[in-house]
Backbone bond lengths (Angstrom), bond angles and torsions (degrees), N, CA, C in turn:
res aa  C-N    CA-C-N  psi(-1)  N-CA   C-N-CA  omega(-1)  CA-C   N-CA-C  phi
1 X - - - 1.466 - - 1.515 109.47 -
2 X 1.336 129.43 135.06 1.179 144.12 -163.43 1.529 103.35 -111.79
3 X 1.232 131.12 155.92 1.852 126.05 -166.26 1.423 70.42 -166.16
4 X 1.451 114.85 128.25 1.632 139.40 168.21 1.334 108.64 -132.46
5 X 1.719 125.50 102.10 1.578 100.06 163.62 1.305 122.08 -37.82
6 X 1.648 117.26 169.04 1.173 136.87 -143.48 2.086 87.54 -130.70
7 X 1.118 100.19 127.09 1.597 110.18 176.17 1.280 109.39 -43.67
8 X 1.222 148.92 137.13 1.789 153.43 175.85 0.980 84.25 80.03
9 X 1.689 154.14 -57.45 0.937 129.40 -121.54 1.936 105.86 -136.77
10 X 1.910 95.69 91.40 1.471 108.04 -172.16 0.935 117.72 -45.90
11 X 1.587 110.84 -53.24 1.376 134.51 -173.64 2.027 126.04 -63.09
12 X 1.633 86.70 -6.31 1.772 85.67 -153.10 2.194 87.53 -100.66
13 X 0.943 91.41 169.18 1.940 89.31 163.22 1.403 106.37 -139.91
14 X 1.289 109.03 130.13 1.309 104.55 140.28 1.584 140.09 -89.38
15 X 1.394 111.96 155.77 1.415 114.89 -176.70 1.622 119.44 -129.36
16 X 1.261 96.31 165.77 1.955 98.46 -136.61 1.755 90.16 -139.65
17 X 1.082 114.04 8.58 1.531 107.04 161.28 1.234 132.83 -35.11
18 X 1.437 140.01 157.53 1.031 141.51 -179.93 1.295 111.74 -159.62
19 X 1.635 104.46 156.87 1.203 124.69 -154.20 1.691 102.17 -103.28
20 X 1.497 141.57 114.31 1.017 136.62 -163.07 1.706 103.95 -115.59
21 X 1.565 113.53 -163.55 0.961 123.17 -151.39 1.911 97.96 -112.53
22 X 1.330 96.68 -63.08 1.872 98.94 165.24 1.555 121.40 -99.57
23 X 1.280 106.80 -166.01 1.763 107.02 153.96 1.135 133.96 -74.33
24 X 1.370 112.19 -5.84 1.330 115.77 174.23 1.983 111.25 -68.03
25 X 1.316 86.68 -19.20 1.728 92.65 -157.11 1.792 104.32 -94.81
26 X 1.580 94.19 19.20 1.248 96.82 -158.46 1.584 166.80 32.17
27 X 1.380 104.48 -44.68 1.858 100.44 138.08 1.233 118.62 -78.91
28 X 1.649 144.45 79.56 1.204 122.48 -156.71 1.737 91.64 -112.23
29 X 1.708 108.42 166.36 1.471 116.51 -161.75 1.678 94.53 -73.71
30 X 1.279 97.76 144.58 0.968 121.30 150.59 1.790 122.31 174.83
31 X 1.457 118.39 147.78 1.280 137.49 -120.25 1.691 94.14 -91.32
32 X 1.611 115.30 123.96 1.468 121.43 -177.32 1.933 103.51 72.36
33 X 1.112 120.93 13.13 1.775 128.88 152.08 1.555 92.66 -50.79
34 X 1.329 118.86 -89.84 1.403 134.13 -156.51 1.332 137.03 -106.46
35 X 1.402 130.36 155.25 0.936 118.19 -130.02 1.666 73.52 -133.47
36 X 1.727 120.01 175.78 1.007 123.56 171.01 1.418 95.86 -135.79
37 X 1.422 116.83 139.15 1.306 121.10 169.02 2.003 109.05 -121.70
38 X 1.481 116.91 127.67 0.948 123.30 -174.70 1.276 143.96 -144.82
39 X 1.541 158.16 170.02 1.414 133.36 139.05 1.509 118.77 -128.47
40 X 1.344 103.62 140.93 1.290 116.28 -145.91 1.971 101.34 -75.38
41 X 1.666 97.48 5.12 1.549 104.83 -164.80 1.519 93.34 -90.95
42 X 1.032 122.35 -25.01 1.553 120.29 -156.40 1.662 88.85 -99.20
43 X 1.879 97.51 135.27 1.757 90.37 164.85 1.403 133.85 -52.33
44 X 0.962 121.42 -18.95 1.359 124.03 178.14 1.898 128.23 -75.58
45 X 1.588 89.16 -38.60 1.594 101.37 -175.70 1.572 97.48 -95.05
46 X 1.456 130.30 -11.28 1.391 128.37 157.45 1.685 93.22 -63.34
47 X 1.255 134.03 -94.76 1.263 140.60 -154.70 1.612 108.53 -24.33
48 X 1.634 107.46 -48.17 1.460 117.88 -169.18 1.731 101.21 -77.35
49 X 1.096 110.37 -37.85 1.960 114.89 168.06 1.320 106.37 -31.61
50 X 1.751 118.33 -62.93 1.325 124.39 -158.90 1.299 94.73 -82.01
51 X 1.091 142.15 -61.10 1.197 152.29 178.15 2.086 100.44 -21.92
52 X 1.336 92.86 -49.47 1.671 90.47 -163.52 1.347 110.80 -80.44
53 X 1.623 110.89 -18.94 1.756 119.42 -172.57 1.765 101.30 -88.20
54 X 1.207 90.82 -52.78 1.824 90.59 173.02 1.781 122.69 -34.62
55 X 1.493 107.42 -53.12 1.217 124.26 147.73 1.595 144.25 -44.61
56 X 1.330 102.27 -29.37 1.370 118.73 167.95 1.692 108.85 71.33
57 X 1.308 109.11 34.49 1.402 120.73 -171.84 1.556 110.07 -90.35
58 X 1.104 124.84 17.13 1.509 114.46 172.38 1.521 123.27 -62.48
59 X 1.412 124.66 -26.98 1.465 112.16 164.00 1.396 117.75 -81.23
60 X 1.637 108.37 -31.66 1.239 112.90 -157.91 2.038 108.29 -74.54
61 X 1.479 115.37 -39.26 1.185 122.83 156.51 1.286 117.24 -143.23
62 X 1.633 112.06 105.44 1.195 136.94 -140.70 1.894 73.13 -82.65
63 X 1.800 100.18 163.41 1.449 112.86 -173.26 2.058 106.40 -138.95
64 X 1.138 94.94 118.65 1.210 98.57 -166.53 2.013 102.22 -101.07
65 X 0.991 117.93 134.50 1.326 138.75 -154.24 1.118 127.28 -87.19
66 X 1.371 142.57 61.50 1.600 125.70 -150.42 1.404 99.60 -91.47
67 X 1.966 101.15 -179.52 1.743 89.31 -165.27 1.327 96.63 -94.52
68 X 1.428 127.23 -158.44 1.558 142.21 -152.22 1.109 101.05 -71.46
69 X 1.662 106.41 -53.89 1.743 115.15 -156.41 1.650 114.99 -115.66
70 X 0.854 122.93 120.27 1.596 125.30 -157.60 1.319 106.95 -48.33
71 X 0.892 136.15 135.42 1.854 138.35 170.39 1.733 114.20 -63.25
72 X 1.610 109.35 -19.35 1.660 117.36 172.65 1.099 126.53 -77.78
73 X 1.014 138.82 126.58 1.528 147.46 142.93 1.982 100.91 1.47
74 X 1.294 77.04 -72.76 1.923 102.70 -173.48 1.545 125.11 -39.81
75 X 1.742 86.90 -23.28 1.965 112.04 -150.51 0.894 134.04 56.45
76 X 1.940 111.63 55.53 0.765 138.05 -152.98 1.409 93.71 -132.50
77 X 1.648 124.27 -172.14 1.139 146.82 -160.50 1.556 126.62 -156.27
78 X 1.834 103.73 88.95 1.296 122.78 -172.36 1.483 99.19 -21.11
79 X 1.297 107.40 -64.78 2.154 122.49 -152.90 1.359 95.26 -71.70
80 X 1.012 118.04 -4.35 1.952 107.49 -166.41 1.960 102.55 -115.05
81 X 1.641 96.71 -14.06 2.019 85.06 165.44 1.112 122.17 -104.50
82 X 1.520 142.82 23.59 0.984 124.26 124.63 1.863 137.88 -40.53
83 X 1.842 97.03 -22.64 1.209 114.40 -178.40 1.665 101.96 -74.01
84 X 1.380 86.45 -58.96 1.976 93.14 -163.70 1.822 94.97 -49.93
85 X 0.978 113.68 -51.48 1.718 132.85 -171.01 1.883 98.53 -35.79
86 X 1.245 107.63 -44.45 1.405 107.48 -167.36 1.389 111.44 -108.90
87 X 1.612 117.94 17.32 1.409 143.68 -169.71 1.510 100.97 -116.05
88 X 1.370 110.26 -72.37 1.199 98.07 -169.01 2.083 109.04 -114.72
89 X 0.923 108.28 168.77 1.430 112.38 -167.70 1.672 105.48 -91.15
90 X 1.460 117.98 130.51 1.882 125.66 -142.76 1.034 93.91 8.05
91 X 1.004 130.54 51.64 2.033 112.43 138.06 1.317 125.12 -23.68
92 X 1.562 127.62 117.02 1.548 118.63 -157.22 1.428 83.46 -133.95
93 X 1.336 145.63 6.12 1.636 137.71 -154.49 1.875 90.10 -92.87
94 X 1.267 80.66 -167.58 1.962 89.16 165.43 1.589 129.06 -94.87
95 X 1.441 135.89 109.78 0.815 140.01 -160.87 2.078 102.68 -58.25
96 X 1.217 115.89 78.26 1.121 128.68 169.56 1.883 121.68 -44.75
97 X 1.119 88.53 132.67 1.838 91.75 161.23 1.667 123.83 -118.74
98 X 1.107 112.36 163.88 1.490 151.30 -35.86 0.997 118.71 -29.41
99 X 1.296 121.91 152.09 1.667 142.98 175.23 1.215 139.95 -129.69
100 X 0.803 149.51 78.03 1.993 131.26 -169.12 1.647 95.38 -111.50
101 X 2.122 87.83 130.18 0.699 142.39 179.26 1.320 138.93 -32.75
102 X 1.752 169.68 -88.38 1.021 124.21 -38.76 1.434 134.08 -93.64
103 X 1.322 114.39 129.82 1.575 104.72 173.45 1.521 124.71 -75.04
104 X 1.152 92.00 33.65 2.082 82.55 173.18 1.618 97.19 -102.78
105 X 1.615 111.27 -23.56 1.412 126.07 -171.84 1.497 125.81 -107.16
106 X 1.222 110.31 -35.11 1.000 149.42 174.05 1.713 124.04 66.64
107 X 1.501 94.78 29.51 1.469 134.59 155.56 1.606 135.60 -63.29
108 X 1.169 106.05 167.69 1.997 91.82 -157.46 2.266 80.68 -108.92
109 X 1.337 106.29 138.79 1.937 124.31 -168.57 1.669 76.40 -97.09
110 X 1.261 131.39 -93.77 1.430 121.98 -168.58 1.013 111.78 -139.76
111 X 1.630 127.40 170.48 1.496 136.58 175.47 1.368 102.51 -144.01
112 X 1.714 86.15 35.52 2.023 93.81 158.43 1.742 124.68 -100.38
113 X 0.756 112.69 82.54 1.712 124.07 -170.78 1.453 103.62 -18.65
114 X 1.479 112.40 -63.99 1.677 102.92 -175.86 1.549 113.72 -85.79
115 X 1.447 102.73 20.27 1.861 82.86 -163.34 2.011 71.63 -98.13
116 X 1.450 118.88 -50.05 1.510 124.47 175.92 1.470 101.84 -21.43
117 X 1.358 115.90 -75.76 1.653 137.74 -155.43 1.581 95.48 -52.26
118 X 1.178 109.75 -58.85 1.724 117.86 168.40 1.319 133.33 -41.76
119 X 1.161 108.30 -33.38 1.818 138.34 -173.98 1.623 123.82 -84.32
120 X 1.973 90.73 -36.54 1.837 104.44 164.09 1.399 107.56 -89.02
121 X 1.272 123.41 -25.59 1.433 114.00 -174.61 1.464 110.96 -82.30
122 X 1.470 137.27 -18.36 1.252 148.85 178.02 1.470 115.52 -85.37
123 X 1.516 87.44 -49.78 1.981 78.47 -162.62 1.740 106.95 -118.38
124 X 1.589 107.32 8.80 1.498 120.50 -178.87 1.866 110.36 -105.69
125 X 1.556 96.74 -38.17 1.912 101.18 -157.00 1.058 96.84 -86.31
126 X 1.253 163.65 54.45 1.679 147.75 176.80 1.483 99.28 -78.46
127 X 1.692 112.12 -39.40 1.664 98.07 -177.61 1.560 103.96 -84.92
128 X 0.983 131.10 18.19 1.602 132.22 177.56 1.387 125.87 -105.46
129 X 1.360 142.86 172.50 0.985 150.57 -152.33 1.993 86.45 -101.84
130 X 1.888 121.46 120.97 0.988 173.98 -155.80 2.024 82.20 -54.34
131 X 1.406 143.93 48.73 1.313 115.72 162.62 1.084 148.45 -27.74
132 X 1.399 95.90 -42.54 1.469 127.44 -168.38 1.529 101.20 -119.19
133 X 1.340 121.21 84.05 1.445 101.42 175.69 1.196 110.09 -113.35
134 X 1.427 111.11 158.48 1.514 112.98 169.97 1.041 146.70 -12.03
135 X 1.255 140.16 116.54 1.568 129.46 -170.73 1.628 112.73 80.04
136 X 1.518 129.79 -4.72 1.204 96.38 -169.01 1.498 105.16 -141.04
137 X 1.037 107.41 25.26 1.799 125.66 160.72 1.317 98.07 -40.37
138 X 1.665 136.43 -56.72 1.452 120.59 -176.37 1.501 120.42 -71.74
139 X 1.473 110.10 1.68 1.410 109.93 177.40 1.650 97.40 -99.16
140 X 1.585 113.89 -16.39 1.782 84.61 -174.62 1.214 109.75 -111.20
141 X 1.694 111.05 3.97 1.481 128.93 153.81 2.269 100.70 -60.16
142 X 0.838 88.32 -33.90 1.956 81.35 -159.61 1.729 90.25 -64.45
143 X 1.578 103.56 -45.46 1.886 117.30 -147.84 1.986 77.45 -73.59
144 X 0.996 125.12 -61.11 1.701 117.48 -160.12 1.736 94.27 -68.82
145 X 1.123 154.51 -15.06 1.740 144.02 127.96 1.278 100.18 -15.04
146 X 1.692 89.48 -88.43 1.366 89.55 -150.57 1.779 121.65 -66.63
147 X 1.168 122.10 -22.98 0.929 113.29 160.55 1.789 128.09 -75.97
148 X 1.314 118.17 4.60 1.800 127.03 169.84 1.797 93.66 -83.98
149 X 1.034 105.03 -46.79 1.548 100.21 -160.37 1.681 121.45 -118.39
150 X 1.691 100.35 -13.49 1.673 96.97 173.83 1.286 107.56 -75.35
151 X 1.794 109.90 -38.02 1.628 117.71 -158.64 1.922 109.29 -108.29
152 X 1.581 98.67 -51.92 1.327 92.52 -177.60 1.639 111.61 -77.17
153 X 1.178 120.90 -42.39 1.850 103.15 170.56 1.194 129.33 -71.17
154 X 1.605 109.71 -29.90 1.386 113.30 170.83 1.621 107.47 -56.08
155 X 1.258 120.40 -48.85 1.036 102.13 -170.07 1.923 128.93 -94.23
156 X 1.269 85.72 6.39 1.712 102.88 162.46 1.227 97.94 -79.71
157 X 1.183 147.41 -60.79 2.070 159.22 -150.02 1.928 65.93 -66.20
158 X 1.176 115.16 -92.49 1.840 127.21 -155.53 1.537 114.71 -26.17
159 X 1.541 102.29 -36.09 1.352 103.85 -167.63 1.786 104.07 -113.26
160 X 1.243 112.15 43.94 1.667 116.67 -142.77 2.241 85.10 -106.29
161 X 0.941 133.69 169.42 1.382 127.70 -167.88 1.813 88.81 -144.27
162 X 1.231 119.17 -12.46 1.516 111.69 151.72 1.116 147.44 -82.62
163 X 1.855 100.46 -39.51 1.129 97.62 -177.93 1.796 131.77 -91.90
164 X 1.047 138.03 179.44 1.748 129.57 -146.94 1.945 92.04 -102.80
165 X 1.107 102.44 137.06 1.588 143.41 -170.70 1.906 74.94 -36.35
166 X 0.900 109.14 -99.38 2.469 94.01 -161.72 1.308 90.93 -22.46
167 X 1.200 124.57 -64.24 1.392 118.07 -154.79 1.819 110.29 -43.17
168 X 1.077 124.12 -37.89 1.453 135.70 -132.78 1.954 70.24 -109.10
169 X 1.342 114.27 -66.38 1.637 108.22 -177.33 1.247 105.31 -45.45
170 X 0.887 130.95 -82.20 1.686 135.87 -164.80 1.638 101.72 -59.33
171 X 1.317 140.25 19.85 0.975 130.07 136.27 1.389 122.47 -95.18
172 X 1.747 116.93 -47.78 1.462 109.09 158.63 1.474 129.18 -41.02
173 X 1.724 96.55 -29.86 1.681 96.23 -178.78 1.824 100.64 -48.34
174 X 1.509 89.19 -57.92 1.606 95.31 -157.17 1.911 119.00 -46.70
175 X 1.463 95.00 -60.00 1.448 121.08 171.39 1.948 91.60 -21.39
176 X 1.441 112.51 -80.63 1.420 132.23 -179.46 1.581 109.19 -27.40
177 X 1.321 122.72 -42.04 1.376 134.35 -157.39 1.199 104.62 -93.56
178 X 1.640 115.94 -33.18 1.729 119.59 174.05 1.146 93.57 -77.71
179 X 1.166 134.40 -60.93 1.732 128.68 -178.44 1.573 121.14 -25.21
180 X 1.253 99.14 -53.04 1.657 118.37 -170.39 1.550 113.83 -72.19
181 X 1.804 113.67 -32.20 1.516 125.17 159.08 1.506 103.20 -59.83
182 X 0.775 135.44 -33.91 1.570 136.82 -154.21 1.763 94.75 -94.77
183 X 1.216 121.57 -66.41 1.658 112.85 161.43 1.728 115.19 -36.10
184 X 1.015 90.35 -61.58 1.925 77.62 -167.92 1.610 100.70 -70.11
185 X 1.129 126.22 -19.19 1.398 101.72 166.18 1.456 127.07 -101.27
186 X 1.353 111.44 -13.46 2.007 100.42 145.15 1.265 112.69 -82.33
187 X 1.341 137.96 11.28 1.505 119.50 144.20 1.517 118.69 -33.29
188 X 1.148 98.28 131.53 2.413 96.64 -173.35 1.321 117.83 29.88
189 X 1.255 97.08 40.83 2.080 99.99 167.49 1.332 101.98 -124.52
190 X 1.220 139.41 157.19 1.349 151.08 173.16 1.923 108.83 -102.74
191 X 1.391 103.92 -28.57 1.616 103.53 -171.38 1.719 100.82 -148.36
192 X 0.938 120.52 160.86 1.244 152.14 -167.67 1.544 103.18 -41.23
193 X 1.717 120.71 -91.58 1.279 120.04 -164.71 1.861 87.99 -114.67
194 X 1.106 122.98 -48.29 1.561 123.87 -178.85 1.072 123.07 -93.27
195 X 1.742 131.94 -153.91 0.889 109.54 -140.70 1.985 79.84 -139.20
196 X 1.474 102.55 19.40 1.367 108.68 -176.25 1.712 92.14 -140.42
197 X 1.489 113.23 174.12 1.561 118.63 151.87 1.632 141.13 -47.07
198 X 0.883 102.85 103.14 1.912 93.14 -173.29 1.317 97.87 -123.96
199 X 1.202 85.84 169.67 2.042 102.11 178.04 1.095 127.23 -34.25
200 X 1.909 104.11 -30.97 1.548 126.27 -159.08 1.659 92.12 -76.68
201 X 1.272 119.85 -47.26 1.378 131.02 166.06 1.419 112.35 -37.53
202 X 1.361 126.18 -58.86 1.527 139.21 -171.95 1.380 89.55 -41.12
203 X 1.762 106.69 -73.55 1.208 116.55 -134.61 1.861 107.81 -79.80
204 X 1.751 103.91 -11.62 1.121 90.94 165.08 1.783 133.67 -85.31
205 X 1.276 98.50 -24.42 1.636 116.26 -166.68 1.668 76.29 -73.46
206 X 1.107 137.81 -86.03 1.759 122.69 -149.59 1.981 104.25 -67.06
207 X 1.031 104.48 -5.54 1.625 88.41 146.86 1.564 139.13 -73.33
208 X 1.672 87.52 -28.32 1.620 109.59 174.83 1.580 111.26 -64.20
209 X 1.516 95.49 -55.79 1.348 111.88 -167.36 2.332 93.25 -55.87
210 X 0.778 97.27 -37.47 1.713 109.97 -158.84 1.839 81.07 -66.65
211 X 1.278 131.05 -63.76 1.043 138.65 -175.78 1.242 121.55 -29.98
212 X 1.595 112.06 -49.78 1.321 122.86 -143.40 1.696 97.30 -97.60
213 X 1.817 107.74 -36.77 1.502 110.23 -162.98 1.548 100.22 -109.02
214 X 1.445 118.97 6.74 1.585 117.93 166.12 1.263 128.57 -118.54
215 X 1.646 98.34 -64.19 1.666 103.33 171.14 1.371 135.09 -39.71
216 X 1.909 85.04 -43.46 1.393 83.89 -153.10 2.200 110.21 -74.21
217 X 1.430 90.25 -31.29 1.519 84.30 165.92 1.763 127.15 -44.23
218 X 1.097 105.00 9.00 1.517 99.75 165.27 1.660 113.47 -130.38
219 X 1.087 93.27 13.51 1.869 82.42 -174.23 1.428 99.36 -122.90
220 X 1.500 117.54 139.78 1.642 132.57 -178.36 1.769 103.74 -38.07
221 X 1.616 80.92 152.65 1.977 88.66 179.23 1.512 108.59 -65.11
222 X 1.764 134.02 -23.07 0.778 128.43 -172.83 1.851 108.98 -63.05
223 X 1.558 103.63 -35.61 2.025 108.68 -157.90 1.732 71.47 -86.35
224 X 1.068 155.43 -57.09 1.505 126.99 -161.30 1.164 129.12 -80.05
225 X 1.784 102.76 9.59 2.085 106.02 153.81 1.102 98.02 -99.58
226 X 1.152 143.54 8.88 1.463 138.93 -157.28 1.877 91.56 -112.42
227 X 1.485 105.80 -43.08 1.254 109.23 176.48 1.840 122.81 -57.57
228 X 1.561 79.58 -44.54 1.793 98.97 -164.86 1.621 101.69 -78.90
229 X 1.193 125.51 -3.51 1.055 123.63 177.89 1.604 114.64 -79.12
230 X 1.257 130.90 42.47 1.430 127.85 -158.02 1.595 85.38 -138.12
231 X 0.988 133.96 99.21 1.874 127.28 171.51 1.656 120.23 -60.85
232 X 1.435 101.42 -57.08 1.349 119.63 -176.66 1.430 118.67 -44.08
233 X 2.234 98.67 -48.88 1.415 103.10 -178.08 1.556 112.30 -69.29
234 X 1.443 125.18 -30.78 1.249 118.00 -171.28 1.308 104.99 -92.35
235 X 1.159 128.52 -23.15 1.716 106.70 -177.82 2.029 96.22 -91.78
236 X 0.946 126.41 13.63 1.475 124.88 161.37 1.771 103.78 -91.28
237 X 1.608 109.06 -46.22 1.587 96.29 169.56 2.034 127.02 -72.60
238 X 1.302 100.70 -12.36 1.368 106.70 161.23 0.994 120.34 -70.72
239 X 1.321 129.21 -39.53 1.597 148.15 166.34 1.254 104.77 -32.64
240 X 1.667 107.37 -73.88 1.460 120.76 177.41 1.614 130.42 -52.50
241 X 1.461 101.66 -37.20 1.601 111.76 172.86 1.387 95.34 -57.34
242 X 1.529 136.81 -54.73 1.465 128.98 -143.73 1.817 91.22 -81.52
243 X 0.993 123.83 6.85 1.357 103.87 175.61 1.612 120.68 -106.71
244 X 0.924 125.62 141.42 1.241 136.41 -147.62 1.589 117.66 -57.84
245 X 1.538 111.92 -50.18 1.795 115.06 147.63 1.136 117.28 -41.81
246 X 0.962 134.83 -29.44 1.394 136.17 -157.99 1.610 96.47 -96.59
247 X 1.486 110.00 -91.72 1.598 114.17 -150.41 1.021 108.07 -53.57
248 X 1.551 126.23 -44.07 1.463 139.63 -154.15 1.631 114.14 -78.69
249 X 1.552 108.65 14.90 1.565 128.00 178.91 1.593 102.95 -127.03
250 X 1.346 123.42 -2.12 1.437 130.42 168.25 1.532 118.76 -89.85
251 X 1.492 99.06 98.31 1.768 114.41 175.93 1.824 98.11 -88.89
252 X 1.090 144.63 100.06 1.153 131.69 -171.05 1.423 104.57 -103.27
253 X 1.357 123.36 4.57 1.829 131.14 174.28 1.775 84.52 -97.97
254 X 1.115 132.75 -34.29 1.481 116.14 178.25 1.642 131.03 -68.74
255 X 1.491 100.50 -51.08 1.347 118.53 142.39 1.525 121.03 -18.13
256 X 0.936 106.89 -53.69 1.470 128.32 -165.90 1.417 113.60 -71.95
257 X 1.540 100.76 -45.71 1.519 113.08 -163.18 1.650 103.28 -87.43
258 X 1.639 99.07 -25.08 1.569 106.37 -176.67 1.681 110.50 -80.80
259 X 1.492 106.08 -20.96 1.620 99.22 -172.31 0.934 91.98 -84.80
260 X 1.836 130.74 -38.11 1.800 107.46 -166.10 1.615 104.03 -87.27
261 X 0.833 142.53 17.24 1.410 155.47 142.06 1.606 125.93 -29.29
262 X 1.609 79.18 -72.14 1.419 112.47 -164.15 1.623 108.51 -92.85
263 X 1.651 120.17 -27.13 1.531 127.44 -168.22 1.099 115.64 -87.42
264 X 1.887 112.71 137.70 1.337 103.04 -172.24 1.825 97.21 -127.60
265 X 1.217 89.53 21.81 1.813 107.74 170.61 1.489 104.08 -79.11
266 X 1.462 113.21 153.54 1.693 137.61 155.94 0.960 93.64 -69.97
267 X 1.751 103.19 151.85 1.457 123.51 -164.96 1.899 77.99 -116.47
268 X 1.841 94.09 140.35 1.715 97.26 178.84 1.612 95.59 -112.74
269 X 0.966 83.42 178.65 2.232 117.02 168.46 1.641 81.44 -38.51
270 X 1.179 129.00 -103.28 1.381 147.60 -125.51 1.915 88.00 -55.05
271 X 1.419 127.14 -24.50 1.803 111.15 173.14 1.734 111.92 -58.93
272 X 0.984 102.89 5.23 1.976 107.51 170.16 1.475 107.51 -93.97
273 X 1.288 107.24 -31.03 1.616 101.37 -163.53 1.897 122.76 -110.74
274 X 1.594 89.75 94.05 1.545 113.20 -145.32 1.648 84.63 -68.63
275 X 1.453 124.51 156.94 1.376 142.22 174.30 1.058 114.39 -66.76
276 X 1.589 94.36 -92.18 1.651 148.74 157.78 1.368 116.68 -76.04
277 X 1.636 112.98 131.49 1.692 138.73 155.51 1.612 96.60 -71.16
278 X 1.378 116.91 48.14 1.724 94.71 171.51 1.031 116.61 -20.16
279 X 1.731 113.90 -93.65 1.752 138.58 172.48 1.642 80.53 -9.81
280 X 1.422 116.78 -83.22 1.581 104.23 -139.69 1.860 108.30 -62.20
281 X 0.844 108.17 -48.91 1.355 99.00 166.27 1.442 134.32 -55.15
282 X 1.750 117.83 -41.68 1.643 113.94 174.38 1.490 99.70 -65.95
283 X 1.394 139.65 -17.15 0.989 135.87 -169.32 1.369 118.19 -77.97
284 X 1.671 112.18 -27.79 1.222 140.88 176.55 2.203 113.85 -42.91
């Protein structure tokens, strides 16, 4: 297990565990080991939510639920430092989430979001539908790019209250331009790179979802018709809401409570001009 401080944050560690194949590999799989600790408000512990239901892993690594907004000062998580406490030595940072577990030790395996998501789909899903399948790790390497930096930074830079007017355009430009790749290529596709659900799917629908109930509250009403103007992409993320992994892990009053929490951005024009009926559709 590897523990790397965390950038800003001297005091905090991250951990880089991994989930292997035998004992040699030392966390190796096996069924009711680990535990997942999460919240379904934060992009990350959404991604790993679907990730774990898609899989059908609720006995196999049971997932314990925290609420939206951290109970710490720190933004941290009372129930989750007993973990760091017996992880790392006076650990004084913020007991961070996501987490997985192990209970043989009762030590924290990692609080790497994709290395987790990677770790249930490999050495947890065999009775599940193929996330990770063969051959196409460089396709859900390309789709989690472009969605870190076409959609989610572009549209942090767009909706940004520091940085200077080109700056803020030529990021909406961009945001707009990944959008518009993403339409013409769910033109007559139902899913991402195959012809089933994969990761690439995960990681795009809770970017959407991240888009629609965060970003966009900061960017002018003009960039969120500019957004919503994409059919293909949103009735493929409606698709995804109505399915049962998916919607039924969407708290969108948590979301809510966690971004204005945490945000120290102006709220623009475009927080009126809703996309998506999540609710009405996950409800579907």
């Amino acid at each position: 297990m590897s523990v790397t401080p965390l950038a800003g944050h001297p005091s905090a560690a991250d951990f880089h565990g991994r989930i292997g194949q035998d004992a040699r590999s030392g966390h190796y799989a096996v069924p009711r080991r680990y535990r997942l600790h999460l919240s379904t408000a934060c992009p990350d512990g959404l991604r790993i939510a679907v990730t774990h239901s898609l899989l059908g892993l609720d006995d196999t690594c049971p997932a314990v639920v925290l609420p939206a907004v951290p109970d710490c000062r720190d933004g941290g998580y009372a129930a989750l430092r007993p973990l760091y406490d017996a992880s790392t030595h006076r650990y004084t940072g913020p007991a961070r989430a996501p987490v997985l577990s192990d209970a043989w030790s009762g030590r924290i395996v990692s609080t790497h979001a994709p290395g987790i998501a990677r770790d249930l789909a490999r050495h947890f899903g065999t009775g599940g539908p193929q996330l990770r399948p063969c051959g196409a790790e460089s396709e859900i390497e390309a789709v989690e790019r472009m969605c870190a930096k076409g959609i989610a930074q572009a549209a942090q830079l767009a909706g940004s209250a520091g940085g200077d007017e080109p700056e803020r355009a030529a990021a909406a430009d961009r945001l707009a331009q990944t959008l518009d790749a993403l339409e013409r290529w769910l033109l007559g596709r139902e899913f991402m790179i195959r012809d089933q659900i994969t990761a690439a799917d995960v990681e795009l629908w809770v970017t959407l979802v991240e888009l629609d109930t965060v970003h966009r509250n900061h960017l002018d009403a003009a960039a969120v018709r500019r957004i919503a103007e994409h059919p293909a992409l949103w009735a493929y993320a409606r698709r995804l809401a109505a399915h049962p992994a998916f919607g039924t892990h969407l708290d969108l009053d948590g979301i809510a409570r966690r971004h204005h929490a945490h945000c120290q951005g102006l709220e623009a024009a475009g927080a009126a001009v809703q996309i998506l009926d999540w609710a009405g559709h996950a409800g579907r």
